[in-house]
Residue frames relative to the residue before (quaternion, step in Angstrom):
aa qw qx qy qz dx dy dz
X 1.0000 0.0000 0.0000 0.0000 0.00 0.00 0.00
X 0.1298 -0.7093 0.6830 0.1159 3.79 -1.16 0.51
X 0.7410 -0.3528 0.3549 0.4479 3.07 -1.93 0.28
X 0.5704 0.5820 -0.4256 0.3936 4.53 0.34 -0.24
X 0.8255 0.3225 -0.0540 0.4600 3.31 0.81 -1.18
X 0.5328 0.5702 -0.5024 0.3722 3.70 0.76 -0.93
X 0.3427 -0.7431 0.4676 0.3342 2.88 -1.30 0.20
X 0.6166 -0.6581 0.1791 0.3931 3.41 -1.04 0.37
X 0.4294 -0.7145 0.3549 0.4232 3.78 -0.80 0.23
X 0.9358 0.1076 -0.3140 0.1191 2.38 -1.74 1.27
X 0.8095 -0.1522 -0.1532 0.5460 2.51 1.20 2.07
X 0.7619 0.2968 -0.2764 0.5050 3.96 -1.34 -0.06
X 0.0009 0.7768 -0.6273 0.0556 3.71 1.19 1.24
X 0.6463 0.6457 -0.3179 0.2533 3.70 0.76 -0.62
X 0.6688 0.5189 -0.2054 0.4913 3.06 1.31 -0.66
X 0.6920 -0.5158 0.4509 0.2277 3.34 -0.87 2.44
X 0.3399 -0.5324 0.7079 0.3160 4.08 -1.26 0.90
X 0.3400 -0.6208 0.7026 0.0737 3.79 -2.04 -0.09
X 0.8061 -0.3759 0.2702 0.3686 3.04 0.55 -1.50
X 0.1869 0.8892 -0.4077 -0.0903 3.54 -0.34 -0.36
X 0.2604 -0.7704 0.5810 -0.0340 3.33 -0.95 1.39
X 0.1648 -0.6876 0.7068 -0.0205 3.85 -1.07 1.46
X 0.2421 -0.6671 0.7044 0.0125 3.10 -2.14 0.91
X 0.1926 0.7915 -0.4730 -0.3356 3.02 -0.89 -0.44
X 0.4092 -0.8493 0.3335 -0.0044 3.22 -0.99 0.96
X 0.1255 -0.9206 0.3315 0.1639 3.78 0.86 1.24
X 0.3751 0.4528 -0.5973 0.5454 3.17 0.24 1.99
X 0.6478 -0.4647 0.5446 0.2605 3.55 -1.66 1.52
X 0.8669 -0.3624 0.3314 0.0858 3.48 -1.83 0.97
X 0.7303 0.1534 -0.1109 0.6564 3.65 0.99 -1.16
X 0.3822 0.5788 -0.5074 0.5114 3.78 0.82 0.56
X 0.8613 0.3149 -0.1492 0.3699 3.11 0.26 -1.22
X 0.4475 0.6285 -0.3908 0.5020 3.29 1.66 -0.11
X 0.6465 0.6801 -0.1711 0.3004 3.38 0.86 -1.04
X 0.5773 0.5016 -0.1447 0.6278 2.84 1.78 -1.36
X 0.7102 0.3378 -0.3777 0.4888 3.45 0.41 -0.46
X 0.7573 0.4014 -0.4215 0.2962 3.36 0.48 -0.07
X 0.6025 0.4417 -0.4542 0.4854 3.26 1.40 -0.21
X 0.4489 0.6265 -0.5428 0.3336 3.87 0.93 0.16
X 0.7513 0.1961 -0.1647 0.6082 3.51 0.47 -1.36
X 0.6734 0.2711 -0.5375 0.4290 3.76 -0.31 1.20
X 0.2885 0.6769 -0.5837 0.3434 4.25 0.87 0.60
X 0.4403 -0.7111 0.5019 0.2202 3.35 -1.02 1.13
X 0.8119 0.1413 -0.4557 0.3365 3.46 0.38 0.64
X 0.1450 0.6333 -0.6708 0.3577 2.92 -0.16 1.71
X 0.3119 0.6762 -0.5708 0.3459 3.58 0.73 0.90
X 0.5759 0.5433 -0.3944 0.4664 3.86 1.09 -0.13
X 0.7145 0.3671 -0.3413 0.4882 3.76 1.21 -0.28
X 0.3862 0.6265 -0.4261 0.5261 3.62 1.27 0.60
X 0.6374 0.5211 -0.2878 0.4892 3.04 0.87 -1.16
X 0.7529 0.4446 -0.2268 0.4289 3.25 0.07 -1.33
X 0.5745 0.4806 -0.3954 0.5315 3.61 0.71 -0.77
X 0.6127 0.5882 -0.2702 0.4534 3.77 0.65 0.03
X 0.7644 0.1237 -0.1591 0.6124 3.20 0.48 -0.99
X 0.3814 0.5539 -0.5082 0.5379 3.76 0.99 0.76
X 0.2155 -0.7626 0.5863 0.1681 3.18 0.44 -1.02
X 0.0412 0.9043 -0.2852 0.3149 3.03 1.91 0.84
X 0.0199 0.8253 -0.5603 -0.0673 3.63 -0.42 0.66
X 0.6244 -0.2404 -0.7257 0.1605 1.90 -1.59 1.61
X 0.6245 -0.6294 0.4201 0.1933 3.28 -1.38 0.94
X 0.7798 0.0433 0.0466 0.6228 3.52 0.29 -1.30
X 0.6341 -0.5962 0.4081 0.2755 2.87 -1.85 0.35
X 0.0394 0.6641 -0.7464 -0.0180 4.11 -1.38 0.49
X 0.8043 0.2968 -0.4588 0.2333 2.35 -2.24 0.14
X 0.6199 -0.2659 0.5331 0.5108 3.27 -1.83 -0.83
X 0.4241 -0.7177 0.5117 0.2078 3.37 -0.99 1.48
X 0.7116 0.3590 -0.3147 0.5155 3.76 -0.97 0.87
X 0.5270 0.7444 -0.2758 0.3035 3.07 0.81 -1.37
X 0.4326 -0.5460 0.6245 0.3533 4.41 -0.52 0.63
X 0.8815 -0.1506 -0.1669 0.4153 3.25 -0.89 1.70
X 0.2594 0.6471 -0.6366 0.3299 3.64 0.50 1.18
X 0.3370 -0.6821 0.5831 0.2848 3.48 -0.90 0.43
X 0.1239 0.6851 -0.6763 -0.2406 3.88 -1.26 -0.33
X 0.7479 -0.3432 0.2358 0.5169 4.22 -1.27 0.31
X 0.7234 0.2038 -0.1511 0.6421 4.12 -0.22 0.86
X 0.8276 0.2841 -0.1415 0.4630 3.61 0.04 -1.28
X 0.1426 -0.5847 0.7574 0.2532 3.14 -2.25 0.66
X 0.4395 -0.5315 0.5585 0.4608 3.51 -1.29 0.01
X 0.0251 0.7247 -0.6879 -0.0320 3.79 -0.81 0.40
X 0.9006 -0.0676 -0.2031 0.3782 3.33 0.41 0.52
X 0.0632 -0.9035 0.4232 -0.0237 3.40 0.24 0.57
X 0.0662 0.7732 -0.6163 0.1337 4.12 -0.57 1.06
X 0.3427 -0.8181 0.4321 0.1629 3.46 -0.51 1.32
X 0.8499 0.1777 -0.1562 0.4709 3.22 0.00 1.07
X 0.7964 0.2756 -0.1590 0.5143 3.01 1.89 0.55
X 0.6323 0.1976 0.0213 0.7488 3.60 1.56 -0.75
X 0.0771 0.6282 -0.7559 0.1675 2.66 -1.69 1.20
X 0.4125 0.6728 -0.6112 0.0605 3.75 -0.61 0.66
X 0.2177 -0.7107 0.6668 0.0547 3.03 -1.79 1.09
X 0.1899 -0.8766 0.4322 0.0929 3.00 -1.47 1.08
X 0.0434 -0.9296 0.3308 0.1565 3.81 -0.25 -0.03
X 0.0981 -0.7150 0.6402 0.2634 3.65 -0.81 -0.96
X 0.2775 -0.8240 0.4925 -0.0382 2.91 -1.48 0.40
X 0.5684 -0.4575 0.3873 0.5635 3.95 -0.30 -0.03
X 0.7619 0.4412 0.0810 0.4672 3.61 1.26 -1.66
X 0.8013 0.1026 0.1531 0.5691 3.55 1.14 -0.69
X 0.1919 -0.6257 0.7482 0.1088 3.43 -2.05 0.93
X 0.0367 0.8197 -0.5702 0.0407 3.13 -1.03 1.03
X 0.0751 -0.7513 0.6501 0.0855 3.43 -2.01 0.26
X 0.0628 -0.6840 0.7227 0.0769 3.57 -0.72 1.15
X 0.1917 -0.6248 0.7562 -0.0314 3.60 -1.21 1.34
X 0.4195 -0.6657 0.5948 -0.1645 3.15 -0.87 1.62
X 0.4991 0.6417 -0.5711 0.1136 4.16 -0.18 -0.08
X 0.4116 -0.6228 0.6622 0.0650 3.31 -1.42 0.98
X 0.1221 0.7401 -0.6591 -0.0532 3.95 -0.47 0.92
X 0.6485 -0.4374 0.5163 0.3487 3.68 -1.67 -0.34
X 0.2690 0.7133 -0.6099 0.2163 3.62 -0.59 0.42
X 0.7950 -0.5158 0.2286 0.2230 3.36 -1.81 1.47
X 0.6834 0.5903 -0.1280 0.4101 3.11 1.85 -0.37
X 0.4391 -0.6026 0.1906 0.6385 2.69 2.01 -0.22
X 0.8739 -0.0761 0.1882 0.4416 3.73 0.83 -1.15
X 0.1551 -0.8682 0.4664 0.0688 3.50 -0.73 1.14
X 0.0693 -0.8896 0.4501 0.0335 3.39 0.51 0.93
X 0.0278 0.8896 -0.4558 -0.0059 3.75 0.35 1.04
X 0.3748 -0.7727 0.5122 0.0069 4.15 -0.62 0.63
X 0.2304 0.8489 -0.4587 0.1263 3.27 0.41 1.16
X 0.1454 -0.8677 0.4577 0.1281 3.64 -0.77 1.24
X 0.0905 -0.8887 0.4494 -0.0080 3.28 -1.23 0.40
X 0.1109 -0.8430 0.4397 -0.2893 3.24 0.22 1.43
X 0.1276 -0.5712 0.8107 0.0136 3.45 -1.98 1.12
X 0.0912 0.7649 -0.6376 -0.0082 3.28 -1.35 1.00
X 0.0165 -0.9160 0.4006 -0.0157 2.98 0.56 1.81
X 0.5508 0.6419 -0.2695 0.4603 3.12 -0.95 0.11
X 0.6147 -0.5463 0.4624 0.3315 4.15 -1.47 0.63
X 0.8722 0.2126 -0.1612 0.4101 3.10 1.14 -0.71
X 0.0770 0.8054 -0.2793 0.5171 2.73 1.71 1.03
X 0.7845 0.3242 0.0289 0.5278 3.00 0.43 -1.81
X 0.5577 0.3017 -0.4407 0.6354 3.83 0.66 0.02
X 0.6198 0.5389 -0.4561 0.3425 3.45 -0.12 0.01
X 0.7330 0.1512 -0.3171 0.5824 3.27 0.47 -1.20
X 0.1558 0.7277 -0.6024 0.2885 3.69 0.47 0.72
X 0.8850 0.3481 0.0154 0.3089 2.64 -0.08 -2.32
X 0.6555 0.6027 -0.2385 0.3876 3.23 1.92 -1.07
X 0.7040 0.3931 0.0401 0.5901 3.20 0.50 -2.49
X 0.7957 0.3993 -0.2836 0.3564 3.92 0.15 -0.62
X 0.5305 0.6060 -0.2675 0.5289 3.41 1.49 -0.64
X 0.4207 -0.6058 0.5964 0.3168 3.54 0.79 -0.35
X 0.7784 0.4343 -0.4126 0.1876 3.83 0.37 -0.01
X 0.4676 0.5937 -0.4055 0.5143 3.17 1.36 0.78
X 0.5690 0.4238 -0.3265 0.6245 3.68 0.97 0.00
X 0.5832 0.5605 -0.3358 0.4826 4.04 1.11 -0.78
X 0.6549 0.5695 -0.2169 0.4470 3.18 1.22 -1.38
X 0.7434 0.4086 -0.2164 0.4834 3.64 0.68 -1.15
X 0.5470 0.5580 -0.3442 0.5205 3.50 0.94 -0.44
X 0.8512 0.1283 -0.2890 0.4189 3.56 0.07 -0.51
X 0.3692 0.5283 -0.5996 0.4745 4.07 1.23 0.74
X 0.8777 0.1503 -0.2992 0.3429 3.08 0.14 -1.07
X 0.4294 0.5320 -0.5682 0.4580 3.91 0.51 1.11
X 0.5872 0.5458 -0.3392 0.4923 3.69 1.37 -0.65
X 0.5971 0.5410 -0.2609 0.5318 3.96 1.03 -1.00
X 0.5978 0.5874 -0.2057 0.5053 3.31 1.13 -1.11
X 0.7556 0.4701 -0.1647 0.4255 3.12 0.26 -0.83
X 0.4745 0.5424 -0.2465 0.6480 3.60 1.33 -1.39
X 0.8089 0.2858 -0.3536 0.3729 3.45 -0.97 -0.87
X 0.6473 0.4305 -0.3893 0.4942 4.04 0.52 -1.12
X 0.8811 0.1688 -0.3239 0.3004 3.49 0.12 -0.16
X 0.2599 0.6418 -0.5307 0.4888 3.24 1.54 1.55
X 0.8626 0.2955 -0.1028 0.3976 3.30 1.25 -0.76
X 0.4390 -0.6569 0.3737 0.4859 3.31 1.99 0.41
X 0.6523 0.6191 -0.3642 0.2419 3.37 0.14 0.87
């Protein structure tokens, strides 16, 4: 098996790989956790509410303790969640099942913070979707600059 095909951890082995995009980030493990959590709890994320709406997008809004095993956020549950090491969110959509898997490893650099997606877009309209999404290049445009934005957040938590 290679990184295309394994399946992903901890669970929804069904769900087709997409992609996956690594940083690294010179700040220790729960730094960078941090950053990701204050990424997907910033108050204006009220445009991915939205969208989880006209997606029709389950789960819609956000609960719980954010991060937290079964918090919700707009699109995403948390289904698994390890500070400083695991993160995976799951969803559906009007258009799509998905998982972004989130894992956070050690490395000479301080951190590798890597973003892996997975996804079925079944269906005619399915397929214009990941058109417009995954094929357009702006879903890879999209992950690239969160996780330079997390990046960023955590190195200057740690003067770096």
């Amino acid at each position: 098996m290679n990184a295309r095909t394994d399946p992903i951890p901890g669970g929804e082995d069904d769900l087709p790989f997409v992609d996956e995009h690594h940083v690294v980030v010179s700040a220790p493990p729960l730094v960078v956790w941090r950053s990701l959590l204050t990424h997907f709890t910033r108050p204006d994320l009220s445009g991915a509410q939205a969208l989880a709406s006209v997606l029709a997008a389950e789960p819609r809004r956000a609960s719980g303790t954010a991060l937290d095993d079964g918090a919700t956020l707009p699109g995403f549950a948390v289904a698994r969640a390890v500070p400083g090491h695991l993160l995976r969110l799951t969803g559906r959509h009007r258009f799509s099942r998905y998982a972004w898997v989130f894992t956070l490893a050690v490395c000479s650099g301080g951190t590798t913070l890597t973003a892996r997606t997975n996804a079925e877009f079944p269906g005619l309209h399915g397929s214009v979707y990941r058109g417009l999404v995954i094929s357009s290049g702006a879903h890879r445009a999209f992950v690239a600059h969160m996780l330079r934005a997390v990046r960023r957040a955590a190195e200057r938590e740690t003067g770096g």
